[in-house]
N, C-alpha and C positions, 0 to 999 in steps of 0.2 A: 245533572247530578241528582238522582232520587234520595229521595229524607226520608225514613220512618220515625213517625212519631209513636214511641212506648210509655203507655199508660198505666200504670199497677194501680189497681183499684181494690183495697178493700172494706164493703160497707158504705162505698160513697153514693149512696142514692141521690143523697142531694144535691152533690156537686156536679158526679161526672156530666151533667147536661150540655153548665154554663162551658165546664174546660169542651166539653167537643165541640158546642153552637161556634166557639173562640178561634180552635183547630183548624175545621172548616173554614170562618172567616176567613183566616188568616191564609188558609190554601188558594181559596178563591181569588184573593185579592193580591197574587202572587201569578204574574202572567209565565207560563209556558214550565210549572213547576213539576215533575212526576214525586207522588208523595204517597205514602199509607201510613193507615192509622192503626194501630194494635193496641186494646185493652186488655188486660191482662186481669180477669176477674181473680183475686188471689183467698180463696174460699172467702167469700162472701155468704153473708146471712141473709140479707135484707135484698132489696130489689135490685143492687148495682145492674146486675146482669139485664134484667130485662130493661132498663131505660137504656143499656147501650145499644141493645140491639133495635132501638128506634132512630138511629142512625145505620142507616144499610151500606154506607160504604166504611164500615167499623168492621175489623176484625176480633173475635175474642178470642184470649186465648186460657184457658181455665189451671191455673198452678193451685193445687192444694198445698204446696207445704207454705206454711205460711210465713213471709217474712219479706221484706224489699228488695232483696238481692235475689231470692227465689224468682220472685214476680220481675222485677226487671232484667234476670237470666232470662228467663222461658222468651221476654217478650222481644228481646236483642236476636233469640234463634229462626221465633218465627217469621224474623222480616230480613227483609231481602237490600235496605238501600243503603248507599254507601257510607251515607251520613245516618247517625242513631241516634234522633232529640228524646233523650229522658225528661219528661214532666209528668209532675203529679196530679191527680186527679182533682184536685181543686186550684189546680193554675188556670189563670185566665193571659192566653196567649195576646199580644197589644199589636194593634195594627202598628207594620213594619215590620214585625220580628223577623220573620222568615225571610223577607229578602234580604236581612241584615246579617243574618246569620252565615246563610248562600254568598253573600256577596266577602264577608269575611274569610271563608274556606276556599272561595275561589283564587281571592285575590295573595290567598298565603297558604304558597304549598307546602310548609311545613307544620303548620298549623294542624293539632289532631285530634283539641278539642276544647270546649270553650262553653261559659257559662256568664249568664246575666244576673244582675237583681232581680226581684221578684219583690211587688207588695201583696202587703198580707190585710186585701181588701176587707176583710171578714173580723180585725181586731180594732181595738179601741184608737183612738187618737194617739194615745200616750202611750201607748206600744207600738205603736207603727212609728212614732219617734225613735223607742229606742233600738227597732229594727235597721232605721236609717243611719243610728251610731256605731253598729252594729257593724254593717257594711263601710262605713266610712273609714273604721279601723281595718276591715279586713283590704279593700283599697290601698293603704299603706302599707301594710304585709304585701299585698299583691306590689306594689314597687319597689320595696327591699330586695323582694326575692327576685325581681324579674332583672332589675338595674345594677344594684347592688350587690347581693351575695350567689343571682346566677343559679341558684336552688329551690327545689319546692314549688309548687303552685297550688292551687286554690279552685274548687268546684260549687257551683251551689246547688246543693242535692234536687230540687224540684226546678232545677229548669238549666240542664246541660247537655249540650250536645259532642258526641264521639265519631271521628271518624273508624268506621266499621274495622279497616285492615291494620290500622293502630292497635284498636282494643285485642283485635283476635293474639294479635304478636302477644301483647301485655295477660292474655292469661282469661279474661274475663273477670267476669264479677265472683268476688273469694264470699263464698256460704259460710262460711265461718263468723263474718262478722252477722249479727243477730236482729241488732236493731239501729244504731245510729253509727255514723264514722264511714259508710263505704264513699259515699264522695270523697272525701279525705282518701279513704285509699285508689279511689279512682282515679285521681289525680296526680297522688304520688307515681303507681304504677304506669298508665301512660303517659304522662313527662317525662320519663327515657324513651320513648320513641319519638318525641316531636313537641311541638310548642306548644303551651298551655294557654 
């Protein structure tokens, strides 16, 4: 089962390094995995572009219209794997992920697409607290809807994964929405094709 991991980047000089060094890892330490990596420079000012391309097995791919659905469109078309890991360019991928994620889609074939927590290495103590309350509450939505009322699911926008022939059915990613919410819609829409 090949993975593309889709990266929208823009303006992340600083980051995109750690989230690829992490990528990579996290490839490497994944025996017998077929995987590509697509950046998706999304007009960028600063240097994003050139620090990705000091990873050679990094594709770019350049979206001018600016905005996260633009950038994670472009970067869903130019990969090819079955599976689509969207993260953002200041994720840091944690040893495990990957065969954890593989080993989830394998083991549940109705499964069509699925998202973890993520910390937010880079903030204070006391927000990273109430990031963890944050999630705690959304945890209990996620067993409402999955146990109890049977509707709805739940994505976390910088670190989820789709499977590809799901998403295509669902339409793809809707340009209309501008800035915040397309997980939320991403989620809505493909949970009519399969498990969340």
């Amino acid at each position: 089962m090949k993975i593309s991991f889709v990266i929208p980047a823009y303006n992340e000089e600083q980051m995109i390094g750690k989230c690829l060094r992490s990528v990579f890892a996290e490839i490497k330490r994944t025996p017998g995995v077929q995987a590509e990596v697509v950046v998706v420079n999304n007009a960028s000012t600063d240097r994003t572009r050139e620090e990705v391309l000091m990873f050679p097995n990094t594709t770019v791919v350049e979206e001018r219209l600016k905005g996260l659905v633009y950038a994670r469109r472009a970067g869903f078309v130019a990969t090819s794997g079955e599976l689509v890991a969207n993260i953002d360019a200041d994720t840091i991928v944690p040893p495990g992920w990957l065969a954890r994620v593989l080993g989830e889609f394998s083991k549940n074939s109705t499964l069509v697409a699925l998202s973890g927590p993520y910390l937010y290495y880079d903030l204070p103590a006391w927000k990273r607290a109430l990031v963890k309350v944050f999630y705690f509450v959304g945890w209990l939505i996620h067993l409402l809807n999955h146990y109890v009322l049977h509707k709805g699911a739940m994505l976390q926008g910088g670190n989820f994964v789709l499977k590809r022939s799901a998403w295509e059915k669902a339409g793809g990613f809707d340009t209309t929405i501008s800035f915040y919410g397309e997980d939320t819609d991403v989620a809505r829409r493909i949970s009519e094709h399969g498990r969340v």
